[in-house]
TIGU-909806 format. One record per residue: x, y, z of N, C-alpha, C in turn; residue in one letter. Coordinates in steps of 0.001 Angstrom, whole numbers, plus 500000, padded with zeros to 6 digits. Layout:
REM TIGU-909806
XYZXYZXYZA ...
END
This chain:
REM TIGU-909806
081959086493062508082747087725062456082438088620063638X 081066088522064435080472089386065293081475089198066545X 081713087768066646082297086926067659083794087282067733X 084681087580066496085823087709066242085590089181066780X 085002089990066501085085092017066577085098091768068342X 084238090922069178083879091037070187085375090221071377X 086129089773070373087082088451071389088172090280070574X 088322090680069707089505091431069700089130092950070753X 087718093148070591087784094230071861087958093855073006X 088041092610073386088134092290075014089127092308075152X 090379091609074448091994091290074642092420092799074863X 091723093994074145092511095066074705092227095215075965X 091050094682076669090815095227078167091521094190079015X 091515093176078935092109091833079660093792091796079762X 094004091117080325095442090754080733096245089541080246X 095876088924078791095561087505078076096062087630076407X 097324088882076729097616089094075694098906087574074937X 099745087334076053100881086101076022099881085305075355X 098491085077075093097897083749074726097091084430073355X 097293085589072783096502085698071883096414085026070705X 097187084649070299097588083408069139096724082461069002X 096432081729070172096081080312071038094876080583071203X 094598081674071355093045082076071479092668082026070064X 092728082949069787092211083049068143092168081902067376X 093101080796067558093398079725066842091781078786067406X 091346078745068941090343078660070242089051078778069122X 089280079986068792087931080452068417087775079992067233X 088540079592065848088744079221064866088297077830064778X 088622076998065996088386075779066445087121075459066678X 086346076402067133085118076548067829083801076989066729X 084195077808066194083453078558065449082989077236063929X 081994077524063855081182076359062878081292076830061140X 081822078223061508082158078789059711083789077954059281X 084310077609060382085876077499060008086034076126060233X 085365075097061077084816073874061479085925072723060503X 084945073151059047085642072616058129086851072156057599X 087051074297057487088694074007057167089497073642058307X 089142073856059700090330073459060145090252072013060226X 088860071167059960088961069629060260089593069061058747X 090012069421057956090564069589056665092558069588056900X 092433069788058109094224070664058274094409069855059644X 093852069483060024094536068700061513095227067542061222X 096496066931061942096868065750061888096629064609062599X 096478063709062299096466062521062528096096061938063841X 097359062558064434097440061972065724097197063546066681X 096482063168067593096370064488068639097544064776069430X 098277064072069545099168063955070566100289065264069668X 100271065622068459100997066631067720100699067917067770X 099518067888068552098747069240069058098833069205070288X 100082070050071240101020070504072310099086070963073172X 099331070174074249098281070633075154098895071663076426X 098224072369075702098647073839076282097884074562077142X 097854073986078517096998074531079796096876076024079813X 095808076697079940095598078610079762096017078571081265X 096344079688081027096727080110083152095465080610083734X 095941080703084906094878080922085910094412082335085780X 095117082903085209094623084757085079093268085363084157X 093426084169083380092286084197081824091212083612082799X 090225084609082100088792084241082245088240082983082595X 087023082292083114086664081358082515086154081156081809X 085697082397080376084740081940079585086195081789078536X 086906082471078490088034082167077457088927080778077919X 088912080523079361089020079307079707088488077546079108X 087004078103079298086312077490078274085848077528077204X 086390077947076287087300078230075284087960077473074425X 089088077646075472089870076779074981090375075547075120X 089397074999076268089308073632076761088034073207075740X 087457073864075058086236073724074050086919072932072547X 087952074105072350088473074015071147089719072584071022X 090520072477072631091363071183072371090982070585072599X 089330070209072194088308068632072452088021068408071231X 087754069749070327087422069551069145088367068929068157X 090014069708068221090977069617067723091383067685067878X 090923067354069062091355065813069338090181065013068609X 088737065419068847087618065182067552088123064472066190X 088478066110065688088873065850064400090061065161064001X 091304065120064900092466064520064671091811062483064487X 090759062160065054090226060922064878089877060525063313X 089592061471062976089239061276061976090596060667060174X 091076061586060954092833061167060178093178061669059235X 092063062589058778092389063983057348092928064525058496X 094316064946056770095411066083057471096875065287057773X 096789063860057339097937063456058286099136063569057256X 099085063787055630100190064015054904100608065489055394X 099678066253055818100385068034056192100811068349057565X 101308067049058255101630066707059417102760067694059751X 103108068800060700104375069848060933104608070735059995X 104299070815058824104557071407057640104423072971057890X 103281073128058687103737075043059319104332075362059950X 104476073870061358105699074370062161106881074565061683X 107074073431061088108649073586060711108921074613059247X 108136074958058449108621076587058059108597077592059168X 107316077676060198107553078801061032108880078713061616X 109409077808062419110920077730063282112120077670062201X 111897077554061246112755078130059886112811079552059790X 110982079900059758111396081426059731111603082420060855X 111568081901062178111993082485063312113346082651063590X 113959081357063113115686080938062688116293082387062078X 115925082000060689116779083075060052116209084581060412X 115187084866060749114955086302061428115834086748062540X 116122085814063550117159086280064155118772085989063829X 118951085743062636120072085510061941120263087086061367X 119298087547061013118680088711060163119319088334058814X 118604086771058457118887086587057080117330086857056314X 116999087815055766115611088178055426115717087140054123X 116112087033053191116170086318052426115344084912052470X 116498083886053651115997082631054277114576082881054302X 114772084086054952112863084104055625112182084423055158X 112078085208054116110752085540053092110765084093051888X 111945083304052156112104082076051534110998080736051994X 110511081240052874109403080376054100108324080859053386X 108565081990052488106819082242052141106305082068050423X 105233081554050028104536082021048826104612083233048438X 104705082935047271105052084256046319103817084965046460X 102691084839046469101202085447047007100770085426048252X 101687085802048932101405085455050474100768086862051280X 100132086837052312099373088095053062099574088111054213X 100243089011055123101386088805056091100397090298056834X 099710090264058278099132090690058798100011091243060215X 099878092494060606100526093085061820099585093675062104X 098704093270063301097932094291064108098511095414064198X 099812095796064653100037097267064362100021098270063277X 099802097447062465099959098356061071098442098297060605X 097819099295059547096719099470059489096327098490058209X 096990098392057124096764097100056060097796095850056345X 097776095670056014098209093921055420099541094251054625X 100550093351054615101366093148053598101443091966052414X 100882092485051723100800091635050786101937091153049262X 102179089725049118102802089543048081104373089694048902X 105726088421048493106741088546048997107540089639049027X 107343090649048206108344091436048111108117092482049089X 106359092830049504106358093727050274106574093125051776X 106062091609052018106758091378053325108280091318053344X 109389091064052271110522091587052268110872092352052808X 110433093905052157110506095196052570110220095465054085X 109040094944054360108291095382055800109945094759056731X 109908093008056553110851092740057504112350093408057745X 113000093934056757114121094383056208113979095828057441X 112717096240057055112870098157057840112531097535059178X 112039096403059701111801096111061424113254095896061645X 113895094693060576115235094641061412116396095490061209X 116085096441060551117327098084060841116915098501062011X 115374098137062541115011099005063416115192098245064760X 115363097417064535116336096348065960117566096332065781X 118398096014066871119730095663067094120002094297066916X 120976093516066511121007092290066195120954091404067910X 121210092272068697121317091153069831119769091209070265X 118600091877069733117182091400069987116988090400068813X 116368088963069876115517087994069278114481087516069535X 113791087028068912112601086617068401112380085061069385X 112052084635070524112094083570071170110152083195071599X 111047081587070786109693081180070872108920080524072347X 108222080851073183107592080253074024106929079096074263X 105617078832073058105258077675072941104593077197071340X 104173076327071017104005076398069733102739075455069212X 101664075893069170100676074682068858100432074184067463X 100513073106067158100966072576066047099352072121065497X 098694072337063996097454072222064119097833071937062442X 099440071119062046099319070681060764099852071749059963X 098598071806058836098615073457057563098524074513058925X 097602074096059729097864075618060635098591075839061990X 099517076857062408099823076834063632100231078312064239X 099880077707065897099924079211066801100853079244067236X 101469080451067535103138080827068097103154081653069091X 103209081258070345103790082683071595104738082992071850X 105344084235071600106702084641071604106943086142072220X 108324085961072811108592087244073443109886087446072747X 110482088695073080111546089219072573112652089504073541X 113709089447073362114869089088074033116144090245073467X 116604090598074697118028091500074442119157090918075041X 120241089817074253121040089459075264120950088496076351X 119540088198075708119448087145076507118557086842077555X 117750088234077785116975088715079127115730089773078322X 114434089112078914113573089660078263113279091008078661X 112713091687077239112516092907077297111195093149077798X 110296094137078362109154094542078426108266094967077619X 107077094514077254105992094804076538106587094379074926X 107143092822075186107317092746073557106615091341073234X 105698090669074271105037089453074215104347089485072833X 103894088604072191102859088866071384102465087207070782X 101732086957069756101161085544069586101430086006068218X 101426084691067149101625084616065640100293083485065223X 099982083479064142099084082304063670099597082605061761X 100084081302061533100849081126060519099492079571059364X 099709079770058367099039078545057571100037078371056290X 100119076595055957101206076567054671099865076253053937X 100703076106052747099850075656051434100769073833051577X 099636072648052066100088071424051620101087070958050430X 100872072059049458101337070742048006102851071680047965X 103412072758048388104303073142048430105575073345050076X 104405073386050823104830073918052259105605074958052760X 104918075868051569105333077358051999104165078081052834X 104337079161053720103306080199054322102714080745053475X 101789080550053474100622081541052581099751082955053371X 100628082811054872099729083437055213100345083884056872X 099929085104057423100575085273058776099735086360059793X 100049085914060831099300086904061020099637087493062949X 100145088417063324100991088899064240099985089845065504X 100011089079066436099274089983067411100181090458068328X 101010091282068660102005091811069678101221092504070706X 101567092589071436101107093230073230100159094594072776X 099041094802072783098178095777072278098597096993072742X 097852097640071390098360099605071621096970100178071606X 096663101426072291095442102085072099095708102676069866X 096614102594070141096937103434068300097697102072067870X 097115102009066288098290101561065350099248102700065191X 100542102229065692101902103615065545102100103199064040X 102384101574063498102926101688062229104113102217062142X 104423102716061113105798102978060626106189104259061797X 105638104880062142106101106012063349106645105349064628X 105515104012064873106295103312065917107341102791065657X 107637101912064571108731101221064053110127102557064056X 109466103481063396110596104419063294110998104861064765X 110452105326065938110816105472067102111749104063067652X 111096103355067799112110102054067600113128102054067700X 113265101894065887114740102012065176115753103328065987X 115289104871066327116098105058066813116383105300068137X 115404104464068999115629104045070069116838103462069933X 116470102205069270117882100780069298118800101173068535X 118938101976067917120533102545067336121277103358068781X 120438104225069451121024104610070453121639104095071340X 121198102770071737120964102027072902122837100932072387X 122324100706071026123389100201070339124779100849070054X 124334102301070016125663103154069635125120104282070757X 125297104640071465125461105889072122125993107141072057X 126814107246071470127432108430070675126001109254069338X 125393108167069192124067108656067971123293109743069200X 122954109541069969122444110296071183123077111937070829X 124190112169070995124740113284070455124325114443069565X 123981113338067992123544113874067326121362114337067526X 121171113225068392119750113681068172119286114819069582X 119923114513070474120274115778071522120387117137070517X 121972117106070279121864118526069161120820118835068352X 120342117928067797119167118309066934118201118652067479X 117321118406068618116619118698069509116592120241069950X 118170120220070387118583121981071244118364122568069449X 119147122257068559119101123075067258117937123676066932X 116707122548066886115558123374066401114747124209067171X 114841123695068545114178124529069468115104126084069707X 116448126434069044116980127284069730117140128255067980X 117039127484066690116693128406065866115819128470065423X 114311127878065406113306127903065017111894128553066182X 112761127867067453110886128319068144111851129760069802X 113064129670069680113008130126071106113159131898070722X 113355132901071871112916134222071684114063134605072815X 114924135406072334115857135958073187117194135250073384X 117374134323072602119038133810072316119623133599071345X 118494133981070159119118134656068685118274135875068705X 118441136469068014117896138368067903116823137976066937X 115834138359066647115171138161065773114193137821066055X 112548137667066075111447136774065815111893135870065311X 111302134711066254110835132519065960110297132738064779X 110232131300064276110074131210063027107842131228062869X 107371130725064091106243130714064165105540132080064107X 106068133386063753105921134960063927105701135070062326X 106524134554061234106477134443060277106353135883059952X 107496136571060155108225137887060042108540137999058216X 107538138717057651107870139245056529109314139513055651X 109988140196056688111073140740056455112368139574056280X 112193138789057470113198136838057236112684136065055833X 111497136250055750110863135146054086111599136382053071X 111196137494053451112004138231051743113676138378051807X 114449138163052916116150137549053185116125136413052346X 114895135656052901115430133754052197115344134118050525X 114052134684050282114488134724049006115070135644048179X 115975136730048835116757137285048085118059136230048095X 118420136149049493119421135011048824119627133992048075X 118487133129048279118252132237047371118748132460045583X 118122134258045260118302134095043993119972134811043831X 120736134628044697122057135146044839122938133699044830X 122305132905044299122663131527044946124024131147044660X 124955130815044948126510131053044759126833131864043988X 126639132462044182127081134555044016126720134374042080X 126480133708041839125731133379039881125750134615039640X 124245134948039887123908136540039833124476137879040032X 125458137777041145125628138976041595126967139161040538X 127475137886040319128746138444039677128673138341037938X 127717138371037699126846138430035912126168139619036148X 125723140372036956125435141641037483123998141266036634X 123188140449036626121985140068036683121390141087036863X 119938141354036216118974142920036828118382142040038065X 118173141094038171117071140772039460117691140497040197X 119169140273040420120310140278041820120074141581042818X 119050140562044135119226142052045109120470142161045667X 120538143242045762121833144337046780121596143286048276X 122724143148048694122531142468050112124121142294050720X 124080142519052217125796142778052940126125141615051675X 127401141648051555128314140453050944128685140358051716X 129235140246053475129711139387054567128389137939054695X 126930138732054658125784137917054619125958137030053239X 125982137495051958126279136828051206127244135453051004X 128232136045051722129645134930051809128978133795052908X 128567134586053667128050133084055153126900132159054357X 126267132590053511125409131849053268125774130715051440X 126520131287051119127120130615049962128049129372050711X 129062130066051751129882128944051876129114127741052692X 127800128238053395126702127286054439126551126427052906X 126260126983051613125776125939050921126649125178050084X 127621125629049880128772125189049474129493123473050470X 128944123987051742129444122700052134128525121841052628X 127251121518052423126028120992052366126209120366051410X 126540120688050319127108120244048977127587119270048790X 128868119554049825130016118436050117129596116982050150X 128451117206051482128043116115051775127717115165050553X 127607115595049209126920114505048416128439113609048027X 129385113946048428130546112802048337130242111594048797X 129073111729049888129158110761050204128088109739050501X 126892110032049448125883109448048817125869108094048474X 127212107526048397126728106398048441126548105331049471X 126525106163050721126094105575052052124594106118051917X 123688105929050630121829105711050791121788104995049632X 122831104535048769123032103213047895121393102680047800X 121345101629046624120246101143046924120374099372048144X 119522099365048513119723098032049318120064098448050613X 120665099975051343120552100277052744119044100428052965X 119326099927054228118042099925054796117222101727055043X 117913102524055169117695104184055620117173104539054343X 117342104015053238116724104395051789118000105532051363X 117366106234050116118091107076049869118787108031050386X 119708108347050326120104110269050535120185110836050160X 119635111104048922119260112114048251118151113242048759X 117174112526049331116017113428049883117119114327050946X 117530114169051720118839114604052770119239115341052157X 120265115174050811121108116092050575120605117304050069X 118839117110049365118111118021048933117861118826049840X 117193118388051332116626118781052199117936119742052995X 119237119334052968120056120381053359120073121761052898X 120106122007051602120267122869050801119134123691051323X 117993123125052132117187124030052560117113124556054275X 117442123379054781117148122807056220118566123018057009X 119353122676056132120570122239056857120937121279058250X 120788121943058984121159120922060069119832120057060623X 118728120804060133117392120023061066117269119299059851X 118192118390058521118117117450058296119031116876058059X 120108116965058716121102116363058307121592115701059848X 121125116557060832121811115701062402120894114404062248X 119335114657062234118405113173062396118957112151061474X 119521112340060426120435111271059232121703110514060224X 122488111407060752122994111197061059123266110058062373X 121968110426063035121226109793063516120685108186063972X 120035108286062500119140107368062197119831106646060949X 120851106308060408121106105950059528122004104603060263X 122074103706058798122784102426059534124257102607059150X 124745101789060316126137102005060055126528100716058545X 127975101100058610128331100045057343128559099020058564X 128853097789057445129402096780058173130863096273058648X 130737096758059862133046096793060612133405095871059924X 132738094612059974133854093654059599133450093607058209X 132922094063057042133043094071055553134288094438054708X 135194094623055796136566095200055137137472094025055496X 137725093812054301139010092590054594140684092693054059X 140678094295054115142322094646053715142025096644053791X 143232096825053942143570098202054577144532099193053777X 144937099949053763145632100786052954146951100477053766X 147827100752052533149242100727053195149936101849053055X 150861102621053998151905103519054242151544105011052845X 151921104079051884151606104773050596150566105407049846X 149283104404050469147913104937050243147164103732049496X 148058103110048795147857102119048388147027100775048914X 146606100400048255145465099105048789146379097684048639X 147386097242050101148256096406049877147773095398050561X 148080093976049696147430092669049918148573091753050271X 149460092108050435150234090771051000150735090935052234X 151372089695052686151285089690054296152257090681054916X 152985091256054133154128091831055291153624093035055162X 152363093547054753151720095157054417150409095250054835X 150072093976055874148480094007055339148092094050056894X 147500094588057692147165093890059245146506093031058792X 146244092399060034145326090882060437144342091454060398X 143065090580059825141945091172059827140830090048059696X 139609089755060263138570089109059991138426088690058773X 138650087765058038137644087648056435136606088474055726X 136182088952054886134876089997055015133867088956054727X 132999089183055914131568088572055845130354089233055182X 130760090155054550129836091254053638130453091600052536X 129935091860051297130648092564050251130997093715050394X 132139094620049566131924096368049818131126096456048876X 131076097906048841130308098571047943131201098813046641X 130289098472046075131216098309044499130278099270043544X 131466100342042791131383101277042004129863100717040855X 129994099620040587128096099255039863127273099457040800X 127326099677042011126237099016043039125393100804043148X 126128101814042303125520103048042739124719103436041542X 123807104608041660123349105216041183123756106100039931X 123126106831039167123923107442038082124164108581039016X 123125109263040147123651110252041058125221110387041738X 124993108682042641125895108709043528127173108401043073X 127263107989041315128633107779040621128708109001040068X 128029110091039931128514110983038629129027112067039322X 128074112180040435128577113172041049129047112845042634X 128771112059043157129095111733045046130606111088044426X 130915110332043213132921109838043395133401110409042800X 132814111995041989133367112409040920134647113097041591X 135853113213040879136977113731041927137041115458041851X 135700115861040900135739117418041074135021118130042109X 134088116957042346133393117695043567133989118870044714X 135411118194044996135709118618046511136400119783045889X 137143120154044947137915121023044348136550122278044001X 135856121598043439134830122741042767133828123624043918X 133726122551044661132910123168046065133752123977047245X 135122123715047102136035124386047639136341125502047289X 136054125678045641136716127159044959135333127886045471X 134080126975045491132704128083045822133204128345046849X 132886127665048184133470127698049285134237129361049501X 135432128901049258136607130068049548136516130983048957X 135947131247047744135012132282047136134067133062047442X 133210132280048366132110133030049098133261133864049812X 133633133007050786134572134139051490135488135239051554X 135577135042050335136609136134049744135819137044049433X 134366136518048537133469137685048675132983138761049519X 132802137640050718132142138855052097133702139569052935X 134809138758052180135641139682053516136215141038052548X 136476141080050927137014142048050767136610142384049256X 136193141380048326135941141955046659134774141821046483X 133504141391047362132054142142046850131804143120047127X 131145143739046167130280145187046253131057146192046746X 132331146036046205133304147084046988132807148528046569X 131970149218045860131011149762045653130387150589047107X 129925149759047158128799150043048246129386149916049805X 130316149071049926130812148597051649132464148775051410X 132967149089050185134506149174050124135335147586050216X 136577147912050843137503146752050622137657146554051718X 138265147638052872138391147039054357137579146164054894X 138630145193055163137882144138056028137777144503056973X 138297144898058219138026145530059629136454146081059328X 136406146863058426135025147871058284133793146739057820X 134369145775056985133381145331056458132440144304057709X 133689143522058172133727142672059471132708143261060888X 132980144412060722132305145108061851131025145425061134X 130433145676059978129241145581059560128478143983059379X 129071143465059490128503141870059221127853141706060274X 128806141950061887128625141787062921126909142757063484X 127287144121062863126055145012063559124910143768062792X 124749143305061588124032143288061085123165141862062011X 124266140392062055124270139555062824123351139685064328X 123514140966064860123188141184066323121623141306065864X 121197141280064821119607141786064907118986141020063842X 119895139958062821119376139225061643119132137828062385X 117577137331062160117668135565063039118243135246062170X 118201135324060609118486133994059958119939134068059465X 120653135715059655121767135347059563122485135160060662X 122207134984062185123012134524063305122670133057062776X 121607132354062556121260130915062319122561130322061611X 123106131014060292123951130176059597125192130116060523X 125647131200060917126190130729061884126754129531063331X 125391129226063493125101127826064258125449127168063528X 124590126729061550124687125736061090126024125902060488X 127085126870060621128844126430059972129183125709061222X 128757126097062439129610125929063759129000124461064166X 128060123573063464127675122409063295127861121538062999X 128341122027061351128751121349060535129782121386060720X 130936122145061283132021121655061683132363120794062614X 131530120276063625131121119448064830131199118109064208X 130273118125062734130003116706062929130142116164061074X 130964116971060863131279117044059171132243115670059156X 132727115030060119133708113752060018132956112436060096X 131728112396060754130775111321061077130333110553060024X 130547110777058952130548109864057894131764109462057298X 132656109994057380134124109799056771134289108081057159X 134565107574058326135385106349058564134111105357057605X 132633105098057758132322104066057198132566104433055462X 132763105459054747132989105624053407134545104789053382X 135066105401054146136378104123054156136202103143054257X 135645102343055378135132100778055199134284100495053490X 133637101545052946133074100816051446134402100882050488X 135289101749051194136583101347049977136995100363050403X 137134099639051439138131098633051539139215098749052365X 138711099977053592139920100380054092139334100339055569X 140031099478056734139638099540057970140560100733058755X 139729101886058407140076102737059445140539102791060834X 140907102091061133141097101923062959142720101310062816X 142803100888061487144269100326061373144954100401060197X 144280101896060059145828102894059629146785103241060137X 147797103330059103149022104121059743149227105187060221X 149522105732061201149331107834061167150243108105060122X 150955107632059551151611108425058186151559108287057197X 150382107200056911149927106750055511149031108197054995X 148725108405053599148101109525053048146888109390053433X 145991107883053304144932107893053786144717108371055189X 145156108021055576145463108403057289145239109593057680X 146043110520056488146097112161057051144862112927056161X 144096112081055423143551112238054822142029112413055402X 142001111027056909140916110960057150141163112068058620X 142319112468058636141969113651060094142036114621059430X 142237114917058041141457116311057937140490116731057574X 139545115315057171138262115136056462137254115408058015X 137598114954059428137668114648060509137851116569061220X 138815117081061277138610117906061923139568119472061383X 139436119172059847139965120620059133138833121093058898X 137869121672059105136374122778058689136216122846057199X 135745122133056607135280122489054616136443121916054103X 137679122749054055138717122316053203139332120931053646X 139400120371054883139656119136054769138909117947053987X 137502118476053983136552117676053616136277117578052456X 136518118831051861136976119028050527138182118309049977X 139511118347050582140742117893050112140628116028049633X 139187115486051306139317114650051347138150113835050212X 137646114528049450136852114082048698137562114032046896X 138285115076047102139449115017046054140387113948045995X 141416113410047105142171112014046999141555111228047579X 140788110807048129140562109631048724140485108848047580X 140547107220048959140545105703047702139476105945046812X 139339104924045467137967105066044906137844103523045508X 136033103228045042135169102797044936135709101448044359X 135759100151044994136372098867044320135277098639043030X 135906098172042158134919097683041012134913096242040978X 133301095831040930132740094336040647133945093242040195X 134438092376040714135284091200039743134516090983038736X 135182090311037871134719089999036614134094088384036995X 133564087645036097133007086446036542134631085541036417X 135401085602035907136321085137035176137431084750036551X 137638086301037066138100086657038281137948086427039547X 136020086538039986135531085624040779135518084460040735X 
END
């Protein structure tokens, strides 16, 4: 073990990372604790163990090494234990390299024992048991683009055990700093992996899931460019309502101004005007222009849960619920990074389109040409009791609309007519004095003038889970006008469009399928 602590601190200083696999496998070979098992696991014939010259860059003590270890390996292959477990790791490993760049996770956690322990130097534990290497592989490949693969370099074949050098590929042309080595073992009586273990191009830090997550929205960007947009804005957003001084009125949020925390929570308990209009004793007095901006900010935060069932279970981004919670507080500094970082649906999962009428028409003289669907949609079982009761309910958009236009009616002319009267001119011009010197009420401001920016960015793939390829609509079909005002009418389109839109296809029956 002294020997193992001492060969993994050197590889970070050395230049011998392409061979770490091959090494380790070297030392395994060498080492008199492991002697056994590996003379237990070799095959037959040596000639099945790929003689794999080290380059000239490696050491000579790791040199000799590994000219140590493929003397031993030919040793024991004399002997002729091992010759029924002859390829049995290779050929699950190039099975499971196969379907990884298929991004069939399935196939590939299909390569492993149900008790299997699946090791990433980058990560700080182990994955243990299939379901969590499931999981692990599932969030790497959201966090790649399908045109990066997994290419194997060379492969030393050692029976139950074998080493893998591999780099990673975009298109065809390798990427930088994605070399790394694998060392894989089956179980003989089944010839599944029991076991894995991943050395990629060394980091001073395990990043773990932070690296993976940088990653992922690296390669969504790189993949979609338009996502750039949203994480740009988000960037200028927080730095320009949270930390900057002199382009909203007010003390940054790092000042932690007394007077902004007792705003949040007077409004808060004003929370779609409940209180004020039950004339509640603990409803504070506050502008109703301020009132209205901040009801209708939440009113259409709201909205967004129409469309919840893009965090379904089985997307890779997980839920959206945490999101839609986190709006209600955050607003835009959590809803642009979603936007973001979330996966798209699948283009070609739609295999028929709406017709003229609105209607979901299947025969040929109504239907464009279209790909087959190579994916299922999303089918009305496939959701949550959340994302069915309330994200397809058809009151949502109506009910959040009456808040909505309510707030507004509040701040422009029937709250507190009391205290600020009915004129709007008068009232309008007090909103404004108030605006020039409130941070957090110029802030909502940004976040309406945001959310109107980018309130359509989910609309077209909710169409692809109905069954509807957006790109080949009609402009005069209902859906059609449905999705440009969901697209670029401010609240009430988005509203209107959560009220008619298609529903949600339901499961065939077995009968049917």
């Amino acid at each position: 073990l002294s020997s193992m602590e001492r060969f993994r601190s050197r590889r970070c200083l050395s230049s011998i990372v392409s061979l770490a696999a091959l090494l380790l496998f070297s030392f395994c070979a060498t080492s008199k604790a492991f002697q056994p098992r590996i003379a237990s696991t070799l095959p037959a014939r040596a000639s099945l163990f790929k003689k794999l010259a080290p380059p000239a860059a490696i050491s000579d003590d790791l040199r000799d090494m590994f000219s140590s270890a493929t003397s031993v390996l030919q040793k024991k292959n004399q002997s002729g234990k091992g010759a029924e477990e002859e390829g049995l790791a290779s050929a699950a490993v190039q099975r499971y390299f196969d379907a990884w760049n298929r991004r069939d996770m399935k196939e590939a956690c299909a390569q492993f024992a149900e008790e299997c322990a699946y090791e990433d130097t980058q990560y700080a534990s182990s994955f243990v048991g299939k379901e969590a290497l499931e999981a692990h592989l599932n969030r790497v490949a959201e966090a790649l683009p399908p045109t990066f693969q997994f290419c194997i370099d060379d492969l030393a074949d050692g029976g139950s055990v074998v080493g893998v050098q591999w780099h990673v590929e975009n298109q065809g042309k390798p990427l930088p700093f994605t070399r790394g080595c694998s060392m894989y073992r089956v179980d003989p009586s089944s010839g599944l992996l029991v076991s894995g273990f991943d050395v990629p191009e060394p980091a001073p830090l395990k990043p773990g899931g932070a690296g993976l997550a940088l990653l992922s929205a690296a390669s969504k960007v790189i993949e979609e460019p338009v996502r750039g947009v949203a994480l740009v804005t988000w960037l200028a957003y927080c730095w320009v309502v949270f930390f900057s001084n002199g382009i909203l009125p007010g003390p940054d949020a790092t000042q932690l101004d007394p007077a902004t925390w007792q705003e949040v929570v007077d409004l808060s308990l004003n929370f779609f005007l409940v209180a004020p209009l039950l004339h509640l004793p603990f409803s504070p007095a506050l502008h109703p222009g301020l009132e209205g901006v901040f009801n209708l900010l939440l009113a259409w935060a709201a909205a967004f849960s129409g469309f919840a069932a893009d965090g379904r279970n089985g997307r890779p981004h997980g839920s959206m619920v945490p999101t839609l919670a986190g709006m209600q507080l955050l607003t835009n500094a959590v809803f642009l990074p979603y936007l973001a970082l979330r996966a798209s649906e699948d283009k070609a999962a739609t295999g028929s389109v709406q017709s003229d009428d609105g209607g979901d028409s299947g025969d040929a003289s109504s239907t464009a040409k279209t790909p087959p669907p190579r994916a299922p949609l999303c089918y009305a079982e496939d959701l949550s009791a959340f994302e069915l009761l309330v994200g397809e309910s058809r009151l949502l958009g109506p009910v959040l609309g009456l808040v909505g236009l309510g707030s507004v009616g509040w701040g422009a002319s029937w709250g507190r007519v009391e205290e600020y009267g009915s004129d709007f001119g008068t009232r309008l011009g007090g909103l404004q004095e108030l605006l020039g010197h409130d941070r957090l009420g110029s802030s909502f401001v940004v976040d309406l003038a945001l959310f109107a920016l980018f309130q359509g960015w989910l609309v077209d793939d909710d169409l692809r889970r109905r069954g509807v390829d957006p790109l080949q609509l009609s402009g005069t079909s209902n859906v059609a006008v449905l999705r440009l005002a969901a697209k670029f009418v401010p609240f009430v389109g988005l509203c209107a469009y959560l009220a008619f839109r298609p529903p949600l296809p339901t499961r065939p029956s077995a009968e049917q399928s």
